[in-house]
TIGUSE-553791 format. One record per residue: x, y, z of N, C-alpha, C, O, CB in turn; residue in three letters. Coordinates in steps of 0.2 Angstrom, whole numbers, padded with zeros to 4 digits, always signed. Glycine has a CB too. Example, Ala and Ser with C-alpha at 12.3 -4.5 7.8 and 13.67 -1.06 7.14 Angstrom:
2
+0066-0028+0039+0062-0022+0039+0066-0016+0039+0071-0017+0042+0057-0022+0045ALA;+0064-0011+0035+0068-0005+0036+0064+0000+0039+0067+0006+0040+0070-0003+0029SER;
This chain:
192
-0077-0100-0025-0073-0094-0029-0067-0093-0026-0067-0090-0020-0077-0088-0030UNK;-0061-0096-0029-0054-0094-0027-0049-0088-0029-0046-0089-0034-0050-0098-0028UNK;-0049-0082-0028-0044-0077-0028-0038-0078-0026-0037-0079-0020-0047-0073-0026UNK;-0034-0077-0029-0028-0078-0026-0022-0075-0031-0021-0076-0037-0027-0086-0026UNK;-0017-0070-0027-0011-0063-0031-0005-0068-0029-0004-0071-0024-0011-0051-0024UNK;-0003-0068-0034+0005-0070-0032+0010-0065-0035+0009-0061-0040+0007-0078-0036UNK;+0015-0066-0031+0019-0061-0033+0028-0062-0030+0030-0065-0025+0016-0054-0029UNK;+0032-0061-0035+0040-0062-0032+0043-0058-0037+0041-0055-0042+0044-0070-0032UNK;+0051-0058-0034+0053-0055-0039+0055-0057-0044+0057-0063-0045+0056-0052-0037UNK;+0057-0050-0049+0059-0056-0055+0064-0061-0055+0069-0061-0052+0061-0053-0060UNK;+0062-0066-0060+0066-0073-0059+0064-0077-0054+0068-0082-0053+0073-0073-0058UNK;+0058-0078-0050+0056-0080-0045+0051-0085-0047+0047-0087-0043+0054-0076-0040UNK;+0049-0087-0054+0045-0093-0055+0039-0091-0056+0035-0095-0058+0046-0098-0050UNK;+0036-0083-0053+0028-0082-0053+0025-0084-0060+0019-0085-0060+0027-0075-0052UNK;+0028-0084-0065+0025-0084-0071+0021-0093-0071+0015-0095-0071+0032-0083-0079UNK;+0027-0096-0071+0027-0102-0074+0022-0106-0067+0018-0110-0069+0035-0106-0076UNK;+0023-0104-0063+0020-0107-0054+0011-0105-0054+0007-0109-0052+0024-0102-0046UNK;+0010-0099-0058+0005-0095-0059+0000-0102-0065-0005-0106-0064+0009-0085-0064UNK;+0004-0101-0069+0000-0105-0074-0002-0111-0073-0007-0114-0076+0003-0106-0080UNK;+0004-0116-0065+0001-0121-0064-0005-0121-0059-0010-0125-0059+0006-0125-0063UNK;-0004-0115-0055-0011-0116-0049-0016-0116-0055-0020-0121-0054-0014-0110-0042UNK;-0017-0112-0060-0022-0111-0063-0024-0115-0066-0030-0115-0067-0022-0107-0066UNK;-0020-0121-0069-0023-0125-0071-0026-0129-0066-0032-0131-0067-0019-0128-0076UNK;-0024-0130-0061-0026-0137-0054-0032-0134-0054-0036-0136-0057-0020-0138-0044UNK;-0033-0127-0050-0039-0126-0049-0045-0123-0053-0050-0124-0051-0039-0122-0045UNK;-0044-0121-0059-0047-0119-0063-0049-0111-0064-0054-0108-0066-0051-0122-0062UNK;-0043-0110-0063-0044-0102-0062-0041-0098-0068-0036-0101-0070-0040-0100-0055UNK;-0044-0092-0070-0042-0089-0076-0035-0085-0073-0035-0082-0068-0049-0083-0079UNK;-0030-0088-0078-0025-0084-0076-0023-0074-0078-0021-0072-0083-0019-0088-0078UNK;-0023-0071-0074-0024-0063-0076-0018-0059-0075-0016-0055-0070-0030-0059-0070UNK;-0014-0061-0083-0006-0056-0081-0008-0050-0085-0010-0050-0090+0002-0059-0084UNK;-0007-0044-0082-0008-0037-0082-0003-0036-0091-0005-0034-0096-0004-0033-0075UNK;+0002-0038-0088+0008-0038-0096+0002-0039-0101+0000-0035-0104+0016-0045-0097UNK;+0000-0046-0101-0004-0050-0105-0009-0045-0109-0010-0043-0115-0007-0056-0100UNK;-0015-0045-0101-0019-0041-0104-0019-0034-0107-0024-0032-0109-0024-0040-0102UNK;-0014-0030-0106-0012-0024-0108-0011-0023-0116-0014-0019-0120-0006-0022-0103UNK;-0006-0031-0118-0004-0030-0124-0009-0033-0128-0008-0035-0134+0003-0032-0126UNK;-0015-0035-0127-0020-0039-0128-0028-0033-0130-0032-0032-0135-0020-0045-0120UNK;-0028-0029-0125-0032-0024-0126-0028-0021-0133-0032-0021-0138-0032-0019-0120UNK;-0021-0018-0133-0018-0014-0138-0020-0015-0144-0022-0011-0148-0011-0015-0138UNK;-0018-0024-0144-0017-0025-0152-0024-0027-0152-0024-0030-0157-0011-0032-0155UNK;-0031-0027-0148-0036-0026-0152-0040-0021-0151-0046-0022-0151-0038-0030-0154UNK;-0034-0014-0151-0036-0010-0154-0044-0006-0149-0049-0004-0153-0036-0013-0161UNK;-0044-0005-0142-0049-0005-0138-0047+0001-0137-0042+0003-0137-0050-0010-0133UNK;-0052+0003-0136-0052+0010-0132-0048+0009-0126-0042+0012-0127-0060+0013-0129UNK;-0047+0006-0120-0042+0007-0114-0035+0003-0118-0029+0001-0117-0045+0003-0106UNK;-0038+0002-0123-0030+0000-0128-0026+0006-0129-0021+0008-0127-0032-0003-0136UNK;-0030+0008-0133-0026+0014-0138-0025+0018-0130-0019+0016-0128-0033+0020-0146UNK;-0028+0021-0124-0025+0023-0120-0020+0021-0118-0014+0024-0119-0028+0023-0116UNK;-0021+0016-0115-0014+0012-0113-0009+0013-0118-0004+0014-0115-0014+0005-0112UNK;-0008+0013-0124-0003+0012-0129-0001+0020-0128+0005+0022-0129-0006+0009-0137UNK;-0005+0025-0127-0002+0033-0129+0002+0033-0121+0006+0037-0120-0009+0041-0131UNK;+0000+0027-0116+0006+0030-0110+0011+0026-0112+0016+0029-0112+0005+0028-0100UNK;+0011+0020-0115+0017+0013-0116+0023+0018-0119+0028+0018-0117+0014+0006-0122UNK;+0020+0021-0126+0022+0023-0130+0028+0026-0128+0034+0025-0130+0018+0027-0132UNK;+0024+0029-0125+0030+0037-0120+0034+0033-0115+0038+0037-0112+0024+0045-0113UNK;+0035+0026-0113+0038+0027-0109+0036+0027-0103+0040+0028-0098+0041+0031-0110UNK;+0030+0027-0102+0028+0030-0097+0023+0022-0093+0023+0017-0096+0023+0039-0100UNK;+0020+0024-0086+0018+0019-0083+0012+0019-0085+0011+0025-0086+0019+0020-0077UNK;+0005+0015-0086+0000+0015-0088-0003+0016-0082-0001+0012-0078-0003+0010-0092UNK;-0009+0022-0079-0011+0023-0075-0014+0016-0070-0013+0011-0072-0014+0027-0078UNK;-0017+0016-0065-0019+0011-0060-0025+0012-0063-0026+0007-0067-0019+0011-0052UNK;-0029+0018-0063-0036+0017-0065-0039+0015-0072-0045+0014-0074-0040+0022-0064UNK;-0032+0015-0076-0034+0011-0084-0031+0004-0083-0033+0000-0087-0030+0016-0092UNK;-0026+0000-0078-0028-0007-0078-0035-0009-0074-0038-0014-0076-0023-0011-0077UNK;-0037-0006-0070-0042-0006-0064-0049-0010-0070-0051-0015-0070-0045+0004-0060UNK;-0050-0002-0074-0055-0003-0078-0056-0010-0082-0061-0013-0084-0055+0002-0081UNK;-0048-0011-0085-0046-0016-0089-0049-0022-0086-0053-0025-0089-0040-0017-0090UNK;-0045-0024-0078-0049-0029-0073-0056-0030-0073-0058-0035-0072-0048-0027-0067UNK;-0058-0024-0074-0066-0022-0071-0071-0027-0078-0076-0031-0078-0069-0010-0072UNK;-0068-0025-0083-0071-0027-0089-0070-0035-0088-0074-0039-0087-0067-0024-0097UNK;-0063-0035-0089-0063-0044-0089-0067-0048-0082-0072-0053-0082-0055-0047-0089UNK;-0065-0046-0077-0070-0049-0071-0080-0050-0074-0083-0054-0073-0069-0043-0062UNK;-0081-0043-0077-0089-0045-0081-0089-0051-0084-0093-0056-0083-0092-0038-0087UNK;-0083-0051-0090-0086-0057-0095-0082-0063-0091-0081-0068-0094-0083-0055-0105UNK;-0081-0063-0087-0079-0072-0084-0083-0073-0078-0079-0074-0073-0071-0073-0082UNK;-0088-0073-0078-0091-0073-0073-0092-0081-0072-0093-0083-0066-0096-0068-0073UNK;-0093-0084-0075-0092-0094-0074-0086-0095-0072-0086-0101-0069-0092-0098-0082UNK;-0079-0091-0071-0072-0092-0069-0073-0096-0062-0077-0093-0059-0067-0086-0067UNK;-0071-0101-0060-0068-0104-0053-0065-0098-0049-0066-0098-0043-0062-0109-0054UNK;-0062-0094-0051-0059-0087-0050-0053-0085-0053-0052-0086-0059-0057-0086-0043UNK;-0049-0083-0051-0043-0081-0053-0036-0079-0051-0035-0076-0045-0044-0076-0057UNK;-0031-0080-0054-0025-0080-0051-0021-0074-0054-0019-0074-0060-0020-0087-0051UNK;-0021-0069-0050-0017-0061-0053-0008-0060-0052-0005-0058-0047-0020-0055-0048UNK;-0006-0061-0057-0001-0061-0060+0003-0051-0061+0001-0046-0064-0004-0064-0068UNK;+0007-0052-0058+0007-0041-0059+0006-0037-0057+0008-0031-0058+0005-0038-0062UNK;+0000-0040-0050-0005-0036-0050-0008-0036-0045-0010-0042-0044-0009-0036-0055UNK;-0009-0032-0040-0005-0027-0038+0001-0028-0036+0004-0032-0033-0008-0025-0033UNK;+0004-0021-0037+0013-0019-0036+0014-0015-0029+0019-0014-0025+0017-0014-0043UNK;+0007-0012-0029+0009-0007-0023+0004-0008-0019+0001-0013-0019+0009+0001-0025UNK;+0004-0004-0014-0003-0004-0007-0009+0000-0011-0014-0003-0013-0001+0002+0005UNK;-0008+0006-0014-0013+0008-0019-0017+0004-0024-0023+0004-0026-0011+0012-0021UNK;-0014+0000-0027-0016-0004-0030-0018-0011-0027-0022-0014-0030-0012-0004-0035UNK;-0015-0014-0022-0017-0017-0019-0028-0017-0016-0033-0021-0016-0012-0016-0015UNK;-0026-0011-0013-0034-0008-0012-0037-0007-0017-0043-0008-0016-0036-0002-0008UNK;-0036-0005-0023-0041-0005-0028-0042-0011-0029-0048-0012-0031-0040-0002-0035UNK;-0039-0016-0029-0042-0022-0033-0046-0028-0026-0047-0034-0026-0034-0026-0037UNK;-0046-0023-0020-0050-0028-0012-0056-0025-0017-0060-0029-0019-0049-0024+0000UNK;-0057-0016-0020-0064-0013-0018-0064-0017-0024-0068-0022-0024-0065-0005-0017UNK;-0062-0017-0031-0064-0021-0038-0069-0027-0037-0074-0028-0040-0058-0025-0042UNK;-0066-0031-0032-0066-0037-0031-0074-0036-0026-0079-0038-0028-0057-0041-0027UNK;-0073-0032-0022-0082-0031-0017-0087-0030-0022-0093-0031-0021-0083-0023-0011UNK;-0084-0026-0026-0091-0023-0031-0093-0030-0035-0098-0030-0038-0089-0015-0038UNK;-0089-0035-0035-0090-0040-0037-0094-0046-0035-0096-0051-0038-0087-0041-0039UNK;-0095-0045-0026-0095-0048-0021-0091-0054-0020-0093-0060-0018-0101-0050-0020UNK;-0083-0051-0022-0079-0058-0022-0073-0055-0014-0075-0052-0010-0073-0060-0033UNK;-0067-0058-0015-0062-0056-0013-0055-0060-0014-0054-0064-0018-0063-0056-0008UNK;-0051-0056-0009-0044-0059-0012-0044-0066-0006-0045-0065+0000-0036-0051-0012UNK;-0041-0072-0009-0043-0077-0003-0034-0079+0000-0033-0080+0006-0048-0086-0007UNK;-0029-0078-0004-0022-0079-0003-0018-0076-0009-0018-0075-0015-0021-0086-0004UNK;-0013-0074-0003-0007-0070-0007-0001-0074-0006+0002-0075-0001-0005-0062-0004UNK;+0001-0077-0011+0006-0081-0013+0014-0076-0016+0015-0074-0022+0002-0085-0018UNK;+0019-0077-0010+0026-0071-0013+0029-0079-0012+0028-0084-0009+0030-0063-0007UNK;+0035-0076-0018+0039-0081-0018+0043-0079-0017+0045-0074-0020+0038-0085-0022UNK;+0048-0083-0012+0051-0080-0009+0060-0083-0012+0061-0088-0011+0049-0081+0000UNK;+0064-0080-0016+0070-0080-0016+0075-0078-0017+0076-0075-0022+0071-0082-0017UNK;+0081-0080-0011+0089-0074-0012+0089-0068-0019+0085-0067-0023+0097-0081-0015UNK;+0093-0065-0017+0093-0062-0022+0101-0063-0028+0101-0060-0034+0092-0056-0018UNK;+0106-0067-0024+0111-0068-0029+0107-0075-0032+0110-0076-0037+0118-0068-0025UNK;+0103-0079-0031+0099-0085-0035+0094-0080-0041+0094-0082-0047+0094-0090-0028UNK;+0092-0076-0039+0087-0071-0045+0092-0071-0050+0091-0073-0056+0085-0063-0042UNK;+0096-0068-0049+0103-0066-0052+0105-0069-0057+0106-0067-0063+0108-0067-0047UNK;+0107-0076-0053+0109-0080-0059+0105-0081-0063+0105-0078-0068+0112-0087-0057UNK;+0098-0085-0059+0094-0086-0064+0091-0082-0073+0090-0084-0079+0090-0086-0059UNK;+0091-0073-0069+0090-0072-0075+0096-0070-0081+0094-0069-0087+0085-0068-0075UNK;+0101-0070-0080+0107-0071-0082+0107-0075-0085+0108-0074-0091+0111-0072-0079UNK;+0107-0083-0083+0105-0088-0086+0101-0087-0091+0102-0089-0096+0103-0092-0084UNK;+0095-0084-0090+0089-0081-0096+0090-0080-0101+0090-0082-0107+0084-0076-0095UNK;+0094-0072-0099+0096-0067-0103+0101-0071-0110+0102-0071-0116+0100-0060-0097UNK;+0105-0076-0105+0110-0079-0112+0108-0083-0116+0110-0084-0122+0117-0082-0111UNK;+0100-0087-0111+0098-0091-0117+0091-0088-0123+0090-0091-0128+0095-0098-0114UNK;+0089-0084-0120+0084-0080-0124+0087-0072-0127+0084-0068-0130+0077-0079-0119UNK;+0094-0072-0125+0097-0066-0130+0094-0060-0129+0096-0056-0133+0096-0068-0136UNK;+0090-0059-0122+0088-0051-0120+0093-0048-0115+0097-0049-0110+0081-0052-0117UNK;+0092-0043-0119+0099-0037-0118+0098-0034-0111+0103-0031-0108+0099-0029-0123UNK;+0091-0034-0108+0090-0032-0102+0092-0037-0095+0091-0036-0089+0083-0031-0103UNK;+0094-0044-0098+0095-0047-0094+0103-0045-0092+0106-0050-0094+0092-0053-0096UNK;+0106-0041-0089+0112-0041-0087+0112-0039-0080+0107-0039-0076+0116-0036-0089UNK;+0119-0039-0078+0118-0039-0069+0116-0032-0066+0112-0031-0061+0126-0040-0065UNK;+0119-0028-0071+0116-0021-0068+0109-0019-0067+0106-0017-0061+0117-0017-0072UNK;+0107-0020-0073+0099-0021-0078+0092-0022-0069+0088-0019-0067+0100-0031-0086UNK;+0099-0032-0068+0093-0035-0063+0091-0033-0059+0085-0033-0057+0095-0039-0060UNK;+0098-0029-0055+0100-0026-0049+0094-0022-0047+0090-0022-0042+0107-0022-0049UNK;+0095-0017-0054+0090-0012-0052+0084-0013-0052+0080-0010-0048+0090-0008-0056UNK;+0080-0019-0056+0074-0020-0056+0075-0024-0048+0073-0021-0043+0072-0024-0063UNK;+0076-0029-0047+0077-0028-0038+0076-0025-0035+0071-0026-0032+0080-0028-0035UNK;+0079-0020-0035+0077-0014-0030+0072-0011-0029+0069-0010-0024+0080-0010-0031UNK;+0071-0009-0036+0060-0006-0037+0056-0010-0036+0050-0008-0034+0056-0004-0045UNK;+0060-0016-0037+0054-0023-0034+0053-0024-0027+0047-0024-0026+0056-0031-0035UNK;+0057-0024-0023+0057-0023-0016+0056-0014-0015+0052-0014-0010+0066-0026-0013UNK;+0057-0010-0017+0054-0004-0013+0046-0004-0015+0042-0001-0012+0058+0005-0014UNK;+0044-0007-0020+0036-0006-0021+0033-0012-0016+0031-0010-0011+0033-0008-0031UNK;+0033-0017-0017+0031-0024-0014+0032-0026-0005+0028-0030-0002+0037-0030-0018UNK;+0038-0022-0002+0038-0021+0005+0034-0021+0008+0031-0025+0011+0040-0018+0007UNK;+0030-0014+0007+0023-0010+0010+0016-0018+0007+0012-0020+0011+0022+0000+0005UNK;+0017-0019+0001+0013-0024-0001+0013-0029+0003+0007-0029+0006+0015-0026-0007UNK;+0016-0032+0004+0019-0038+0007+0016-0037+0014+0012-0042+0016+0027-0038+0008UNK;+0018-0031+0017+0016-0030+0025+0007-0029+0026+0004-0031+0030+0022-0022+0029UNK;+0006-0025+0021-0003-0025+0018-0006-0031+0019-0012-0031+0022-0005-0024+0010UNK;-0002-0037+0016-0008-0042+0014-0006-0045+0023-0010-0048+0026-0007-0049+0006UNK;+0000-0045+0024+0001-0049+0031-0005-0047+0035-0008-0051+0038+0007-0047+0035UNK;-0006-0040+0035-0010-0037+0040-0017-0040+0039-0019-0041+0045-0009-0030+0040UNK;-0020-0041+0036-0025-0044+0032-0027-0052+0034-0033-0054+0034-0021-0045+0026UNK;-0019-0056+0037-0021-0063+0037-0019-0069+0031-0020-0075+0031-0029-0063+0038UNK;-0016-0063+0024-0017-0066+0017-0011-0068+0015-0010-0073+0012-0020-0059+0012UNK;-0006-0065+0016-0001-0068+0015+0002-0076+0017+0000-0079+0022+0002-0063+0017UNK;+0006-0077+0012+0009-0085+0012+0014-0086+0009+0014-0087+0003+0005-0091+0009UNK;+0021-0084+0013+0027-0087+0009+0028-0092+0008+0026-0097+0010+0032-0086+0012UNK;+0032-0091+0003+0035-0099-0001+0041-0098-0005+0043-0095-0010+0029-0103-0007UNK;+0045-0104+0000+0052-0104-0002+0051-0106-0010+0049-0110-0013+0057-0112+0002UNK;+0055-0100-0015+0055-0102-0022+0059-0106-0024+0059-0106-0030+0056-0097-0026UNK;+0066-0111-0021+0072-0113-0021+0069-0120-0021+0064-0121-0018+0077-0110-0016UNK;+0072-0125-0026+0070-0131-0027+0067-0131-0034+0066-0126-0038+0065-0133-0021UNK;+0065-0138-0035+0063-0141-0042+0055-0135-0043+0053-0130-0040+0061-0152-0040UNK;+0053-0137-0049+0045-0132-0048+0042-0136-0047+0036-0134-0048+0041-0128-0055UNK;+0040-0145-0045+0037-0147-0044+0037-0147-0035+0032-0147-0031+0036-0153-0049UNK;+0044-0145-0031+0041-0143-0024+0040-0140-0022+0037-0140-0016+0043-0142-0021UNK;+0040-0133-0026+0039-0125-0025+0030-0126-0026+0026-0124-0022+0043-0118-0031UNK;+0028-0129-0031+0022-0131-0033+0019-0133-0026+0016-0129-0023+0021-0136-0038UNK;+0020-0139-0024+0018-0143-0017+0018-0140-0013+0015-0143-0009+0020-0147-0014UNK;+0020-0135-0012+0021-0131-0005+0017-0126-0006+0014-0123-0001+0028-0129-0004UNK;+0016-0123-0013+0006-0116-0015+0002-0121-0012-0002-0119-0008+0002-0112-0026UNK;+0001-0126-0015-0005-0132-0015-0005-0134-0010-0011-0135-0008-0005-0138-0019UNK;-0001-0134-0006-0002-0137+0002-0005-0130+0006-0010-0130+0010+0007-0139+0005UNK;-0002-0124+0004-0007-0119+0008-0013-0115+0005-0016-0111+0008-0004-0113+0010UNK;-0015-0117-0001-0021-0114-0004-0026-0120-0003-0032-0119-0002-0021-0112-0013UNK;-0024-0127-0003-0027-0133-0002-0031-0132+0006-0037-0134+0007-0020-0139-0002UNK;-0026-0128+0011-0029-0126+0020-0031-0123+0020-0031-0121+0026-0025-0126+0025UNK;-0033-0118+0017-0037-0112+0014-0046-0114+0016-0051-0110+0018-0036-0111+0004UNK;-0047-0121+0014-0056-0123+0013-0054-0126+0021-0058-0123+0025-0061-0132+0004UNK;-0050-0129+0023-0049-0131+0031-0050-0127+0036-0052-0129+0042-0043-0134+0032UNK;-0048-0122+0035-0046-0116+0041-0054-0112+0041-0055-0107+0045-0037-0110+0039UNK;
């Protein structure tokens, strides 16, 4: 059973890097975005919840994705494990999902940050923003989300270190090197 949180900032490849460990190992990929709008539209009790915080603007509580988690970890229980996408953002949320994960008798096995500049973020989603035509994608827009990304994820970051869990990885390069380089340390994971 592999557990494994990746996390970077935005424009840092987690999405697309996410979907390929999952596929190498066989692991159910778990993005919070995903299952959130996935409860909504059908229409679930921690749906309709979540939709009356979305609604507003507002942040969906920890203990209504917790539960969300909780549900799906029951019905995949054949998973290889899973790779978490979003999730955790903070040290609070971080610990709910060690204790999720015990009540399950699993754990978290590697934390994967991807690590890159911040004027390369930059461009990158810049570049996004003009080819997919989203309005959110400007310099200002980025900046800011940078910023909440790094004051939530610091303390995160320094959490899993302490831990033993953490595993940087240069995000810069083709995605098949950035790839070789998760696989090379989740690969030394069954060695160590």
């Amino acid at each position: 059973m592999l557990n494994i949180v990746i996390f970077g900032a935005p424009g840092s490849g987690k999405g697309t890097q996410s979907e390929m460990i999952a596929e190498r190992y066989g692991l159910k990929h778990l993005s919070t975005g995903e299952i959130l709008r996935e409860e909504i539209a059908s229409s679930t009790e921690l749906g309709k919840l979540a939709d009356s915080y979305m609604s507003k603007g507002e942040l969906v509580p920890d203990c209504v994705v917790i539960e969300m988690l909780e549900e799906l970890l029951a019905k995949q229980r054949d998973r290889n494990g899973f790779i978490f996408d979003g999730f955790p953002r903070t040290v609070p949320q971080g610990e709910a999902l060690n204790q999720l994960l015990q009540r399950h008798g699993k754990r978290v096995n590697a934390v994967v940050s991807l690590e890159v500049e911040d004027e390369e973020l930059i461009e990158r989603l810049l570049r996004r923003g003009v080819i997919s035509g989203r309005a959110d994608d400007n310099r200002q827009t980025i900046e800011s989300r940078l910023k909440v990304y790094y004051r939530q994820t610091a303390p995160l970051k320094e959490f899993y270190r302490e831990q033993g869990l953490l595993k940087e990885i240069k995000g810069v390069g083709s995605i098949d090197a950035i790839f070789g380089s998760i696989v090379k340390e989740i690969d030394s994971l069954s060695t160590s």
